[in-house]
N, C-alpha and C positions, 0 to 999 in steps of 0.2 A: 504494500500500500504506500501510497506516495501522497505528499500531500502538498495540495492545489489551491492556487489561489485565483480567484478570476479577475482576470488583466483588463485594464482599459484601451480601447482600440482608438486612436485620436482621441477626439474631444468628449468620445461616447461618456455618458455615464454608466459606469457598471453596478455589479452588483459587488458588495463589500462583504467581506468575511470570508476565512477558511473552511475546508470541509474534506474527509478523508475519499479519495477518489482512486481507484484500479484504473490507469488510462486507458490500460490495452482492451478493458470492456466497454471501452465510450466510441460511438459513432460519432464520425467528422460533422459539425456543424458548421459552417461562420458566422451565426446571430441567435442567441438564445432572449426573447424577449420575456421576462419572467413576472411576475405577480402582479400582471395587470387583471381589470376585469375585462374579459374577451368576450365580444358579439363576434357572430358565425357569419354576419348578413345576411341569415335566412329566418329571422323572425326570432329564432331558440332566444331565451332569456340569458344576460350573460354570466359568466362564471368567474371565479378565478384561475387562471391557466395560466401557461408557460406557451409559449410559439417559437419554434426552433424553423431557421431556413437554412439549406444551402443551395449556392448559388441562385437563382432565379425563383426559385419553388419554396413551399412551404414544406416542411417533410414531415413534421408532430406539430397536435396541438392536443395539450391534456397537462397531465400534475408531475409535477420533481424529473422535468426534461433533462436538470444537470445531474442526474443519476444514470441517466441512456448516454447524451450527448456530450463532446469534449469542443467548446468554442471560445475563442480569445476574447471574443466580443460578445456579452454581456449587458442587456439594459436592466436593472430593476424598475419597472413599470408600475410600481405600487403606488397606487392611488390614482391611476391613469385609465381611460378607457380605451382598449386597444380591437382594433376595429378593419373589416376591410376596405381598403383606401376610396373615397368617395370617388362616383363616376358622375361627372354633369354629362348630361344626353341633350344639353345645348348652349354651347357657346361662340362667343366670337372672336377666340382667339387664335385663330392661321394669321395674323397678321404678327402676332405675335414670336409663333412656331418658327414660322420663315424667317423671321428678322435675319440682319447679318450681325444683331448684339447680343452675346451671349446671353447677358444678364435678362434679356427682354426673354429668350427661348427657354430660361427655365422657369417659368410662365408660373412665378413667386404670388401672384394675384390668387392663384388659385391653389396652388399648394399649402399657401399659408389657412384654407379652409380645409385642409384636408384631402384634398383632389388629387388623384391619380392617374385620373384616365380624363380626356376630355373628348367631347365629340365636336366635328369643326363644318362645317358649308353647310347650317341650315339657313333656314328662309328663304330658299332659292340659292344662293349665293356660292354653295360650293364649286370649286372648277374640274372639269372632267377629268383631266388630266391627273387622274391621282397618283399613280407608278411616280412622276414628278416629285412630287410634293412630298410623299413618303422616302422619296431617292434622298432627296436635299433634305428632310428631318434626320434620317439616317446619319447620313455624312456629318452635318453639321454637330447634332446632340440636341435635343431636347431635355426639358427638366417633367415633364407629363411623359405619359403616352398621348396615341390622338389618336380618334379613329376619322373616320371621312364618310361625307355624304356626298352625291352629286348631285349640285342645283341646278332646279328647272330656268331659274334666270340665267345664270351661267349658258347654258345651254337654247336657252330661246335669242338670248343675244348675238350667241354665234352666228347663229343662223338666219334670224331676224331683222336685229340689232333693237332699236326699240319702237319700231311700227308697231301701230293699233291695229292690227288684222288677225288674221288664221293663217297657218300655216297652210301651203297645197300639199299636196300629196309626197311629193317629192320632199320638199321641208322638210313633212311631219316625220319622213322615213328617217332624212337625215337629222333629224333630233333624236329618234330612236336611238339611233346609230351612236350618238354623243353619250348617252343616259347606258346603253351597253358597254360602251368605253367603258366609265367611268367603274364598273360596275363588276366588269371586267380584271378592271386592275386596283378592286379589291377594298370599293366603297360597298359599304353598310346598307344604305339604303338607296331616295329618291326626297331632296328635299323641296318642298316651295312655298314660297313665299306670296301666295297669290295677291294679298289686299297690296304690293308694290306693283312700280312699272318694272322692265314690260311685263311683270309676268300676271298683273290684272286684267291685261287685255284677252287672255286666253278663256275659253268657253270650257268646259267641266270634261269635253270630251278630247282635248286637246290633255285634258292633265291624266287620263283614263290612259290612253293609249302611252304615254309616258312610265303611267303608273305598270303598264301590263309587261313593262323590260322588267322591271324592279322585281316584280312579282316571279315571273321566271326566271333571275337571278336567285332568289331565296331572299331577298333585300325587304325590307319596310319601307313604310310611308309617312315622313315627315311631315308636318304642316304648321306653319302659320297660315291662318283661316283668311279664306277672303274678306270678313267680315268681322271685327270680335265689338264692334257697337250696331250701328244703326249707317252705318256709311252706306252701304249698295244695298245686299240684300239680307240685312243683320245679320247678329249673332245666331241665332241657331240657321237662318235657312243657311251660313255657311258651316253651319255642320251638319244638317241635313247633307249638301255636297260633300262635304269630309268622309261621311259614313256612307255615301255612295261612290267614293272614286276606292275607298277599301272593297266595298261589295263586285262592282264589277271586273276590278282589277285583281281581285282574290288576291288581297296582300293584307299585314296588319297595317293599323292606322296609329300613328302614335301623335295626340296635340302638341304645339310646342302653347307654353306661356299661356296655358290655360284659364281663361277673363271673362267677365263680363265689362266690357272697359265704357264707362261714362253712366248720370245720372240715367240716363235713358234705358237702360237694360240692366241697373243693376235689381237684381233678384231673380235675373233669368236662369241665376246657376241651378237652381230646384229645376228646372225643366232640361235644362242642357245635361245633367247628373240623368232625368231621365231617361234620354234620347239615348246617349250613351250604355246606358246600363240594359235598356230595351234591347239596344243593339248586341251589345256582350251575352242579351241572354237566347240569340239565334245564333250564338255560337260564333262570331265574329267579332277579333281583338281588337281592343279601342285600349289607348293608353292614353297617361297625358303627363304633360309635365306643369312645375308650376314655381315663380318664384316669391320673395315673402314681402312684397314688397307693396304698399299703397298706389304708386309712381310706378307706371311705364317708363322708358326708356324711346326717345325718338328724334324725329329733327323736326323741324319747320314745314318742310317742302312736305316730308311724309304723313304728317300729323294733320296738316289744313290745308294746302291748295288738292283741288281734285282732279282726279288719274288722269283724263285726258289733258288736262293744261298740262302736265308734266311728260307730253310725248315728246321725244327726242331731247331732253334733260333740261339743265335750269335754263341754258342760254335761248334753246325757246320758249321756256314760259317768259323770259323776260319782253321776248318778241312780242309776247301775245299782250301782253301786259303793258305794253306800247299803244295797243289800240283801244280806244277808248270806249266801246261797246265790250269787246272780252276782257277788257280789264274791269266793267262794271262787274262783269259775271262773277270773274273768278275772285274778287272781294268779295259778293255776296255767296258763296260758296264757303271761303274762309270764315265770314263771320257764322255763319251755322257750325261750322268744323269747331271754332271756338265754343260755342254752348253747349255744343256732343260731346266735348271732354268736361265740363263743368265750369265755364267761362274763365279768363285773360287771368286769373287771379289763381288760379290753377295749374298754369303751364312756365314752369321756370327754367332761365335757360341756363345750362351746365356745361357750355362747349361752343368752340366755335367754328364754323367750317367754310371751306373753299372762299378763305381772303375774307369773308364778312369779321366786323369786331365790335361784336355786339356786347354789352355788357354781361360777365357772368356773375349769377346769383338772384338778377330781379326776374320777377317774373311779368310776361308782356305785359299784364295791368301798371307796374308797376314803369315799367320801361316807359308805356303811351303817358302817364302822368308824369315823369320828368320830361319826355318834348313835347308834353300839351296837343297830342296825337292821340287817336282813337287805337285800342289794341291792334287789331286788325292793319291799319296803316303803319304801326311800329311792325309789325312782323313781315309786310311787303318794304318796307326801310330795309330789313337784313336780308330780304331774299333780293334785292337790288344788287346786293355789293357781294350776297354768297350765302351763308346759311348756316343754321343753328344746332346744336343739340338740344332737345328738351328732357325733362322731367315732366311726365302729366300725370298728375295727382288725379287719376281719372276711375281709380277701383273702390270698392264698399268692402271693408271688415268680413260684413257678413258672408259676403261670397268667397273671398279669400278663405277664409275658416270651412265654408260649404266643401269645397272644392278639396279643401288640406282633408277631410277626411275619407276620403274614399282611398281604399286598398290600389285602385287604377293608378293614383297619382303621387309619382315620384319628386327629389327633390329637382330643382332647376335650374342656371342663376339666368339665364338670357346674357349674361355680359360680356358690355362692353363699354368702351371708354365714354367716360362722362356720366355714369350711372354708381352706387354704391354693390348693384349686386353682383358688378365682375370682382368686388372685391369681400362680397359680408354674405353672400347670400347665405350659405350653406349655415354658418353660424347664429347667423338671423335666424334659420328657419328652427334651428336648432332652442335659442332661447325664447321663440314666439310658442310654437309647438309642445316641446317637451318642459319647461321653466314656465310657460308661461300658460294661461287656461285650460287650454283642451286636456293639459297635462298627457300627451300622448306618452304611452309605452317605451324607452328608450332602442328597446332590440328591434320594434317599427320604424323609428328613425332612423335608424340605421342601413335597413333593408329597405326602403325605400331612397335613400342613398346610396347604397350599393347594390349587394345582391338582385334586386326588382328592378335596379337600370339595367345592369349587364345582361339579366334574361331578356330585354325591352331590346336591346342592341341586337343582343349578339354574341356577345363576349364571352365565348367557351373560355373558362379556367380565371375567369375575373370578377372582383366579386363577393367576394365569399373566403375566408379564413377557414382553410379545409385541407389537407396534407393531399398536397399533388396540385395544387394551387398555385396560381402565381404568386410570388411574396408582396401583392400590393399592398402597404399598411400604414397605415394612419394610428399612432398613442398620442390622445389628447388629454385635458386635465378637463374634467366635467365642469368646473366652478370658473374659470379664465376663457373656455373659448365663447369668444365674445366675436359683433364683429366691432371695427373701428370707423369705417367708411360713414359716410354720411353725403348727403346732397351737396351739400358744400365744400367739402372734405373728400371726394370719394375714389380719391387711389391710395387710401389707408389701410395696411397689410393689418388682418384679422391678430386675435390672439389665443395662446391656448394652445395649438401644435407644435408638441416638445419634439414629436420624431414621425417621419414622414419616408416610408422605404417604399422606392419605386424598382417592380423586377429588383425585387432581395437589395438594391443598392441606397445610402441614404442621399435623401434628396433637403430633407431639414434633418438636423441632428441637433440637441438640446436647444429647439426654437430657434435656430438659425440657417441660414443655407449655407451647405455643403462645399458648392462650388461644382459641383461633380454634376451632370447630365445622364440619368440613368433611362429618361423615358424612350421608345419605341415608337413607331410607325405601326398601329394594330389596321390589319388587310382579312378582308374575309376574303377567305378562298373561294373563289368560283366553283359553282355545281360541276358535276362529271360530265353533264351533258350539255353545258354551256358553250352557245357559239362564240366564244369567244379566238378569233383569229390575229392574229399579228399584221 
């Protein structure tokens, strides 16, 4: 008998004290995470456990691991929740993934909630070209994983670019052909963005035939809804379409940012929870996702002028905006957009875009009464010179809470810059939900952060703290993860994530980053009978 002390591996924290140990009966470890309490992200209540990895994988999880396993690296996890690393199933950080700045790729926004996995090109916007994009993550190093979707904008652009029509036959083939691509080389799903240009201008059957690549791929179907208020054909009739482009196209339907968004339809969530649940009980998957948040996330252009003044992008609505009959229009267009979120005193601006410099922090009400301007005229003032980011304070409590408790709906952030939930969601949702009223279940929050997104994805071996696992892991301190962001504030790094291992390698270690790039390129592999050609 030989006697062992467990070592500290850099900055790790170990575990401290002696113990009498036979080496030659210990299996090789490199991470013994010990006396935390451990959720499984499959619902199980947690325990106290020990979680041992080597290399990429989980290989135990149960009681007195350093009596099996022999490893340098040592965490004591006592008093920590240790958990499978959270998976957002939508965000908007490829711009981030790709950067050429390291520090931007290991994508600290979201690590610092726990996040391990990110999914990237929803609302339409991811690019076909995934083998690309996954090539140059590779190469470069990420601090996540990413998985990919291929968007229907992406792909209507190509081919389109932003005409208000249909595609012809030939088109629609070759947009098939893009959404195969992408699909091909080993994105996830079919995402879109319908209530944007151009991908508004498209008819239900136009997203059908898109949706039917995906579907024979083995892929899902993303969505931002054409409608999530009263803009075209409201909030449910666009998910009346939602649950028919799944039906026809025989694929699941996953919601993105699931809302009832402005006075006008809030409380529609009781009927939309029905529609949905109606649907799940003909045996057709409906997900959704949702984040924790009062305040949408949006710009100017997208938020109030209407889809057609926005064909062929801002520099012609400015054209149009020139003439003095459609510029009557598309003001009184805007002033309705303004009431459908809860009027000028609602929408604050948090960002500023394409050369406009708008003030950050007031919101339009507040803007039109310092130049003694009507709201609506202060917000064609910034789309003159370029354009906004918003905050719209346009959701009810009540539905947010409706919505948070359905088993369907996972955690979510939507983020993106100028918003707090690219940076608090998951902690937000964490201290609204579990600390705060509904007092949900902690091993539910969990699995609905983990485990419940990776089955929504995809993600065979993700997920889930289970031996033969990938080692994604998240140990937080129950009482500190907070988030920090705010409206005003909102690229403030969360608190609370002492250790944060992406593929078995640490990505945070004692609340700080690593330095190291451990995240991956995640590619679903193409079915066996997939045309997929070179």
């Amino acid at each position: 008998m030989k006697l062992r002390c467990a070592l500290l591996l850099g900055a790790m924290t170990a575990f401290s004290g002696c113990q009498s140990v036979d080496h030659s009966a210990l299996e090789h470890a490199d991470l013994i995470i010990t006396g935390g309490e451990v959720y499984d992200g499959a619902g199980s209540p947690g325990r106290i456990a020990d979680v041992v990895v080597r290399g990429d994988r989980i290989v135990f999880v149960g009681s007195d691991a350093r009596s099996l396993y022999g490893s340098k690296a040592v965490i004591d996890a006592s008093g920590l929740i240790v958990a499978p690393g959270f998976i957002d199933p939508h965000t908007h950080a490829g711009s981030d993934l790709s950067s050429d700045d390291a520090e931007r790729r290991a994508n600290a926004a979201f690590a610092f909630q726990g996040v391990t996995t990110v999914v990237v090109g929803n609302d339409g916007g991811g690019d076909y070209t995934v083998a690309q994009q996954a090539g140059e993550a590779k190469a470069q190093g990420i601090g996540t994983n990413a998985a990919y979707l291929v968007g229907f904008g992406s792909v209507r652009r190509a081919v389109l670019g932003t005409e208000n029509r249909a595609p012809d036959a030939a088109e629609l083939s070759q947009m098939q052909d893009l959404v195969r691509k992408g699909l091909c080389e080993g994105a996830w799903g079919l995402s879109t963005g319908l209530y944007y240009v151009p991908q508004s201008y498209s008819e239900t059957e136009e997203v059908i035939a898109l949706a039917q690549v995906a579907s024979e791929m083995g892929g899902y179907y993303d969505t931002h809804m054409r409608d999530e208020s009263t803009y075209n054909v409201t909030v449910t009739g666009a998910l009346s379409e939602t649950l028919r482009i799944g039906r026809d196209a025989q694929l699941p339907v996953h919601i993105a940012h699931i809302k009832a968004l402005g006075p006008a339809v809030w409380g529609h969530s009781a009927r939309m929870i029905a529609m949905i649940e109606d649907a799940q009980g003909t045996g057709q998957i409906v997900t959704a996702d949702q984040y924790p948040w009062q305040a949408s996330g949006t710009r100017i252009s997208a938020a109030l002028v209407p889809r057609e003044a926005l064909e062929g992008g801002l520099e012609s609505l400015r054209e149009r905006l020139a003439d003095p009959e459609r510029s009557t229009a598309i003001r009184k267009a805007m002033i309705e957009a303004i009431e459908r979120r809860g009027g000028a005193d609602r929408l604050l601006v948090t960002g500023r875009l394409h050369g406009a410099q708008p003030p950050v922090g007031l919101t339009l009400a507040e803007i039109g009464d310092r130049d003694d301007v009507e709201p609506v005229d202060a917000a064609l003032a910034i789309l003159a010179e370029g354009d906004a980011r918003l905050a719209s304070f346009n959701m009810s409590p009540a539905d947010i809470a409706a919505f948070a408790s359905r088993d369907w709906v996972v955690t979510g952030s939507d983020g993106s810059t100028g918003h707090p939930r690219k940076f608090g969601s998951f902690p937000k949702a964490y201290l609204d939900l579990v600390k705060g009223d509904p007092g949900m279940d902690l091993a539910r929050f969990i699995r609905r952060s983990s485990g419940r997104t990776a089955d929504i994805v995809g993600l065979s071996g993700r997920g889930y703290l289970r031996q033969g696992s990938f080692a994604d892991i998240v140990a937080f301190d129950p009482e500190s993860f907070v988030p920090n962001a705010t409206y005003s504030a909102p690229r403030e790094l969360s608190s609370g994530v002492m250790h944060l291992f992406v593929n078995g390698k640490a990505l945070i270690q004692n609340g700080a980053l690593t330095g190291d790039l451990p995240g991956r390129p995640l590619l679903k592999p193409a079915p066996a009978n997939a045309d997929c050609q070179d």
